[in-house]
C-alpha positions in Angstrom: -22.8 -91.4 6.7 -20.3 -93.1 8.9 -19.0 -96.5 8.3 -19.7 -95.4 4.6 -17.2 -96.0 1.5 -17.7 -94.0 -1.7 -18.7 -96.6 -4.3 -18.6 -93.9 -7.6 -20.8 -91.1 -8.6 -23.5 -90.7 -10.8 -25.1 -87.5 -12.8 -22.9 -85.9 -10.5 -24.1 -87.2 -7.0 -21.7 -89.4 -5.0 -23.1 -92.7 -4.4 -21.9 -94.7 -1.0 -22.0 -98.1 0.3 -22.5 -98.9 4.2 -20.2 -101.8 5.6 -23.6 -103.8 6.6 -24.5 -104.2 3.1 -21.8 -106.6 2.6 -23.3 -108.4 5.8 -25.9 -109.1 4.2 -24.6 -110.3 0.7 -22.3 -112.3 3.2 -25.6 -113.2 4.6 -27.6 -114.1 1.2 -25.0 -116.4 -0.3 -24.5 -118.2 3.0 -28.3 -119.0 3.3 -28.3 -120.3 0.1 -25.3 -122.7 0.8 -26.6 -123.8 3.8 -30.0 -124.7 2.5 -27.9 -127.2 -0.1 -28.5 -125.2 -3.4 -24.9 -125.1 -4.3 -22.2 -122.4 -5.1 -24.2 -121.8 -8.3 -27.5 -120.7 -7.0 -25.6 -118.7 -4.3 -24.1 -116.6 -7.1 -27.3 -116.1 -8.5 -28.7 -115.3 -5.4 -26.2 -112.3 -4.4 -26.3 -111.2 -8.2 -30.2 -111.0 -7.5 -29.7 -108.6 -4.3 -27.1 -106.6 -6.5 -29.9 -106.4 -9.3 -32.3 -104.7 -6.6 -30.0 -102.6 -5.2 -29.4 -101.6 -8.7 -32.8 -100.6 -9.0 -33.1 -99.2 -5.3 -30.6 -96.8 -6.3 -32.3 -95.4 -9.4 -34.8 -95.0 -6.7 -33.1 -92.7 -5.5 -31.4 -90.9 -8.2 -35.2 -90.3 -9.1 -36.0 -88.3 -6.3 -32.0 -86.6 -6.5 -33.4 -85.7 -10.0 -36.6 -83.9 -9.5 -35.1 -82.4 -6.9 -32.6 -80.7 -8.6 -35.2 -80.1 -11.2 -36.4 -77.1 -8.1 -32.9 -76.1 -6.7 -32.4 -78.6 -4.5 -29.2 -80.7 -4.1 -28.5 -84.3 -3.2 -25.5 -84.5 -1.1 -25.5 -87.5 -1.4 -26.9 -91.7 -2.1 -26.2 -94.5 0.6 -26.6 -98.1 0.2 -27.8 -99.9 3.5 -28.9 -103.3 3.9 -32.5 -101.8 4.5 -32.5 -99.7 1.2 -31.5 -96.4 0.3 -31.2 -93.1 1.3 -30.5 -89.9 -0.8 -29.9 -87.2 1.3 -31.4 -83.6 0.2 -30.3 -80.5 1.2 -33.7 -79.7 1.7 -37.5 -80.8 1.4 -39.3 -78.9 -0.9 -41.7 -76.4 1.1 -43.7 -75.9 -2.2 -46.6 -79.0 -2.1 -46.1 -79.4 -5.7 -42.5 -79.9 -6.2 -42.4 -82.2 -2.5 -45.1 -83.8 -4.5 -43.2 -84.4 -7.9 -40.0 -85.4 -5.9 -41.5 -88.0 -3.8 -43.5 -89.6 -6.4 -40.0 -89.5 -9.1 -38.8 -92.6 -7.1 -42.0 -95.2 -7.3 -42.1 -93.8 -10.8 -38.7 -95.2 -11.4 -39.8 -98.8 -10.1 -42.7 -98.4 -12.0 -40.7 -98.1 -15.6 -38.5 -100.7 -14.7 -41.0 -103.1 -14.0 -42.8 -101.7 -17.2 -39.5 -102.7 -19.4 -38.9 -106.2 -17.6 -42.8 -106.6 -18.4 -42.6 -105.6 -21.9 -38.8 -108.0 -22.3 -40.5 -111.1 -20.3 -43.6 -110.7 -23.3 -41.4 -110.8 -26.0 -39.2 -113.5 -24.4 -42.2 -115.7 -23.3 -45.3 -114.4 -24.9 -47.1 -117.7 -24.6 -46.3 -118.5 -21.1 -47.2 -115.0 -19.7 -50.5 -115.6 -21.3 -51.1 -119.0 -20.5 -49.4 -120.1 -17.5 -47.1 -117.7 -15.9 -47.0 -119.6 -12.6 -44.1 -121.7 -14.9 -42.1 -118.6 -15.2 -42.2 -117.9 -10.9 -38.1 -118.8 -10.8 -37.2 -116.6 -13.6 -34.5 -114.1 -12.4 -36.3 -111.4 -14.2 -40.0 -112.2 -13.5 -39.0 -112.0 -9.6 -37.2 -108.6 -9.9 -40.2 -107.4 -11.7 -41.9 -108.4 -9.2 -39.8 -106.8 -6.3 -39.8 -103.1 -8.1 -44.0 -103.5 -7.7 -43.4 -104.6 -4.1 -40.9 -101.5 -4.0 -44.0 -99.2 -5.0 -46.4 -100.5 -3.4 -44.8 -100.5 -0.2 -42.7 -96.8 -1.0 -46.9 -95.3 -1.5 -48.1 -96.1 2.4 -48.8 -93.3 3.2 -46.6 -93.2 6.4 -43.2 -91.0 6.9 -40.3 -91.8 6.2 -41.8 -93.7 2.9 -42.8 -91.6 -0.1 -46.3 -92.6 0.8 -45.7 -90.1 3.5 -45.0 -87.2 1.7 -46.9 -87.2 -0.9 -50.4 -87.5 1.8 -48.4 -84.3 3.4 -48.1 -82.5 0.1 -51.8 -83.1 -0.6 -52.8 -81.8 2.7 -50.4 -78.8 2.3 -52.3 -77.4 -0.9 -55.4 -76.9 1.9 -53.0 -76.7 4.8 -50.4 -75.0 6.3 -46.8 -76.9 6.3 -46.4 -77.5 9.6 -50.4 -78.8 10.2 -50.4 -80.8 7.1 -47.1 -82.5 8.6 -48.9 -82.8 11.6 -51.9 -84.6 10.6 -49.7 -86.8 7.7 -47.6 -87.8 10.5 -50.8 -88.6 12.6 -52.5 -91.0 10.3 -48.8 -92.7 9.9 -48.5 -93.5 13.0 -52.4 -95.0 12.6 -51.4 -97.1 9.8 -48.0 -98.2 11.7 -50.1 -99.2 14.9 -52.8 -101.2 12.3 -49.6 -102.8 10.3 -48.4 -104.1 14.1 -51.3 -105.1 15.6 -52.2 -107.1 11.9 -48.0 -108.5 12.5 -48.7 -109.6 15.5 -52.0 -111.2 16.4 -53.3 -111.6 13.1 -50.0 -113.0 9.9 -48.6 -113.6 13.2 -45.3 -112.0 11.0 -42.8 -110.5 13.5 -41.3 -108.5 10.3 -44.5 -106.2 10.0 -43.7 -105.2 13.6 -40.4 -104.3 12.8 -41.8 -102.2 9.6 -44.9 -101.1 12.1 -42.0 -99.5 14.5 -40.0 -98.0 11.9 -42.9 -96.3 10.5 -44.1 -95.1 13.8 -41.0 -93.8 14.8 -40.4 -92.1 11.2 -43.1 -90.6 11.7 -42.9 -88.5 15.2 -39.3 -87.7 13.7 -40.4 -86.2 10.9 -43.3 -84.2 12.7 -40.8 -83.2 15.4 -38.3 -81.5 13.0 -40.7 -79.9 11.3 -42.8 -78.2 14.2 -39.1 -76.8 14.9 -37.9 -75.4 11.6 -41.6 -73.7 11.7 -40.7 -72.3 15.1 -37.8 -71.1 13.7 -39.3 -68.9 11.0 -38.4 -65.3 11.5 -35.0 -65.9 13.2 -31.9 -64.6 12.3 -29.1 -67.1 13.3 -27.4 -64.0 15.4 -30.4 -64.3 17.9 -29.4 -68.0 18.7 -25.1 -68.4 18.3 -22.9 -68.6 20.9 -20.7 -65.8 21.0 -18.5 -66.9 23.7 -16.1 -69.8 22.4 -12.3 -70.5 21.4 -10.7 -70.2 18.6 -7.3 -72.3 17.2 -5.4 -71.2 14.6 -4.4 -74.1 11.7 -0.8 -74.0 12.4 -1.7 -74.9 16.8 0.1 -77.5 18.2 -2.7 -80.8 18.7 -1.2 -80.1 22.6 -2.7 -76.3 22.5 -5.8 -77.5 21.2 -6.0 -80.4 24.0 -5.5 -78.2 26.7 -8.4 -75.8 25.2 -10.5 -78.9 25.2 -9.2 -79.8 29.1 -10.2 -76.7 30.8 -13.2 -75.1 28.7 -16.5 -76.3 27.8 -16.5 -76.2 24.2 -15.7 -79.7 22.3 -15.5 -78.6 18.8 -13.3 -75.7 17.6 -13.3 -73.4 14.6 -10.1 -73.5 12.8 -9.0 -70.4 11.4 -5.7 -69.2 8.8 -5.4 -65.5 9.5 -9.3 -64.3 9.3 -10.2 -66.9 7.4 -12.3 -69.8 8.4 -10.7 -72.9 7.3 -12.2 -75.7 9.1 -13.4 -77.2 12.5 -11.7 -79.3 14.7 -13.8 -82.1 16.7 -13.2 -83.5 19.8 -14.0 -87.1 18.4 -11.0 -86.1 15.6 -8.6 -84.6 18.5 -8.7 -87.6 20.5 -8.1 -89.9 17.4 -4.9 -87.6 16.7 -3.4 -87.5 19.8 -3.5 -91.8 19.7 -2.4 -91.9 16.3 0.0 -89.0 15.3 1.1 -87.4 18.1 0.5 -83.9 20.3 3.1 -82.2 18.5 0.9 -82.1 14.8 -0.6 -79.3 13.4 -4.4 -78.6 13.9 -4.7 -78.0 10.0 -3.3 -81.9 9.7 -6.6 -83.5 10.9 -9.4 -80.7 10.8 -12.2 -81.1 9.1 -11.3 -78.6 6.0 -14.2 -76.6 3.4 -16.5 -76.8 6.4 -19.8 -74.8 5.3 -20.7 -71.7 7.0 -23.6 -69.5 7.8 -23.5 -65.8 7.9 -25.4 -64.0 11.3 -27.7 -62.7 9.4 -29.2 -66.1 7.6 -32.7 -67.6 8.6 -31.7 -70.1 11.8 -33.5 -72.9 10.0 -30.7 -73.0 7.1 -28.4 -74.2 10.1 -30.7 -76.5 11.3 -31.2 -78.0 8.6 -27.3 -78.4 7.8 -26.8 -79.5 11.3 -29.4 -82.2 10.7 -28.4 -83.4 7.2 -24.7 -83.3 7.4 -21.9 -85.0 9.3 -20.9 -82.0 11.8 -22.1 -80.9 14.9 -21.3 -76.8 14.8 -21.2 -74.4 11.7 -19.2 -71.5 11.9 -21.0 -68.4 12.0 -19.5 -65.1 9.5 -20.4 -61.5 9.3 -18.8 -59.4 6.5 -16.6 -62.5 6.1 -15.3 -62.3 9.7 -16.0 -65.2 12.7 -18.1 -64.1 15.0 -19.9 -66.9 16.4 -21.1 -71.0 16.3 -23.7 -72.5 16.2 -24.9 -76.5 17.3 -28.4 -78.2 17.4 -28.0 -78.1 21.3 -27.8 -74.1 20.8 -30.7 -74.4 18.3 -32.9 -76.5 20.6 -32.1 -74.3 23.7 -33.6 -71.0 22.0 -36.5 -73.1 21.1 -37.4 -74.5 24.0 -36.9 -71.0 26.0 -38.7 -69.0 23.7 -41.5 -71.8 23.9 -41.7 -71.2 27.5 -41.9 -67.5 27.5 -44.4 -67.9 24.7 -46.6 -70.2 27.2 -46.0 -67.6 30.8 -47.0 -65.0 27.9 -50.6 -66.2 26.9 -51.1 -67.9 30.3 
C-alpha cells in the first residue's frame, strides 16, 4: 500500500505500517498531555494503542492463516490508524473455507480476551467477583475489553467486516456466489442506513455515521467486484488484452521511453531483456526519473522488476483480481513464454461493459 514502510514479517507474511498510524500515536499522547495527565499517563496511553494494534494484527494473521490453510496467500498485513488490513490473493469461492477464514480473526480476539480473562482471575480473583467496577482503569481489563468490542463489532454482518462474509458464506451454501453476495451486500447496506439514522437522530454520535458510511460503501464495493469477476467466468484473458502497445527494452534510454509516452497513448510499458519480460515501466515512475536522475538512465534502473504475469490463455478474472489486489495498473500478457499483449482494469471493465450491452440488444 503506498505511503507504507515494512515494519518486519511474521510466519512468513510481511507486515507494514501506514505513515498515519504515527498521526495518531502523535495524536494519543498529545490528548493525554493536554488534558493534564502527565508525560506518564501519556506513555501508557500510546503503549495501550500499541497493545491493540498488537492484537489487531493477530487479527489478521488469523485470517492470513486459515487462508493459507486452502491455498490462499497473504500478500501482505498493513497497519492503519482505522485497523488492519491483510490482503489475500483471493477470497475463498468455497462457502466453507470463506467461512473458516472470516471467522479465524474474531476467534483470535476471542482467545486473547479469554487469556487476559483467565490472568485478571488469578491476579484479582476477589475483585472480579465482587466489585470489578474497581478494576475499570486496569491496563489489562480495558484491552480485554477492546478485543470483545473488536468481535463484536468485526460479526455485523455488513461487508467489509467479517460479519459480512460470513452472512455471504451462509447464503452461499443455498445460493449461488454472486446472489448470495448480492443479498449479503443488501442487508449491509440495511444495517449501515439503521446504524446512521440511530448516529444521528437517536445517540446523536456523529462517529456511527462515519462507521454507517463506511459500511455502506463497503458494501456496494464488494457487490460490485463481485458481479464482475462472475461476468467474467468463461473468459480467456486473450479475448480482452490489448494487442496493440509499445514495447522498451531494459537497456532504453529514460529519453526513448519519454518520447513513447509523448506521442502514443499507452502510459505504462512492458520492459523486456531479449524475450524476456522483465518488468513494467509506469508513467508515474518515468516522470519521477526524469526529475530525479536524469533522461539519459537506463529503463531497467527504475522499472518495476519481477512484475507478475498472466499467460493468454488464463481465466480473465485471475487478472482482475491481481489488478485489484496489487500495486500495478497493467500485467503483461505471455504465450509459450513470449509477450504478446497487456492487460489493465480499464481493458477489463471495457469488455464487460460491451458484452453487457450486446447481452441486453440480444434478449431485448
Amino acid at each position: 500500500m503506498s505511503g507504507s514502510f515494512r515494519f518486519g514479517r511474521i510466519a512468513g507474511i510481511k507486515i507494514f505500517v501506514h505513515w498515519t498510524f504515527f498521526l495518531l500515536i502523535g495524536w494519543i499522547f498529545t490528548m493525554h498531555m493536554m488534558a493534564g495527565r502527565g508525560p506518564a499517563a501519556a506513555a501508557m496511553g500510546v503503549v495501550f494503542i500499541l497493545a491493540l494494534f498488537a492484537c489487531v494484527v493477530l487479527h489478521e494473521l488469523g485470517h492470513a492463516l486459515a487462508a493459507r490453510r486452502y491455498g490462499v496467500a497473504t500478500r501482505d498485513i498493513t497497519l492503519l490508524p482505522i485497523g488492519g488490513v491483510a490482503r489475500l490473493e483471493r477470497i475463498p469461492r468455497n462457502p466453507r473455507h470463506e467461512l473458516v477464514v472470516a471467522l479465524a480473526g474474531p476467534a483470535v480476539n476471542v482467545v486473547i480476551a479469554l487469556f487476559l480473562f483467565i490472568g485478571l482471575l488469578g491476579a484479582h480473583q476477589t475483585q472480579l467477583i465482587t466489585d470489578f467496577a474497581a478494576l475499570q482503569e486496569n491496563f489489562f481489563v480495558q484491552l480485554m475489553a477492546v478485543n470483545i468490542f473488536l468481535v463484536a463489532f468485526n460479526m455485523i454482518p455488513a461487508f467489509p467486516m467479517d460479519g459480512g462474509r460470513v452472512l455471504r458464506a451462509l447464503l452461499a451454501c443455498r445460493l449461488n456466489y454472486a446472489r448470495a453476495t448480492m443479498l449479503a451486500a443488501r442487508i449491509g447496506q440495511v444495517i449501515a442506513v439503521a446504524l446512521g439514522v440511530g448516529g444521528l437522530f437517536v445517540l446523536h454520535n456523529p462517529m456511527l455515521l462515519l462507521v454507517a458510511l463506511f459500511v455502506f460503501f463497503g458494501a456496494r464495493t464488494e457487490a460490485g467486484a463481485v458481479q464482475v469477476t462472475d461476468s467474467l467466468a468463461g473468459t480467456q484473458v486473450q479475448e480482452a488484452m490489448m494487442t496493440n502497445f509499445r514495447v522498451l527494452n531494459a537497456d532504453d534510454a529514460l529519453a526513448v521511453a519519454a518520447q513513447e509516452l509523448i506521442h502514443g497513448s499507452q502510459q505504462d510499458f512492458p520492459v523486456t531483456n531479449g524475450d524476456k519480460v522483465v518488468g513494467i515501466l509506469t508513467r508515474d515512475d518515468l516522470v519521477a526519473a526524469l526529475a530525479q536522475i536524469g533522461p539519459e538512465r537506463r529503463v531497467g534502473e527504475v522499472m518495476r522488476p519481477n512484475c507478475s504475469v498472466v499467460s493468454a490463455t488464463d481465466q480473465l478474472e485471475k487478472p482482475y483480481e491481481m489488478l485489484r489486489a496489487e500495486n500495478c495498473s497493467t500485467v503483461p500478457v505471455v504465450r509459450e513464454g513470449h509477450l504478446v499483449g497487456m492487460i489493465t482494469l480499464e481493458n477489463i471493465l471495457e469488455w464487460v461493459m460491451i458484452n453487457t450491452a450486446l447481452h441486453r440488444r440480444s434478449t431485448a
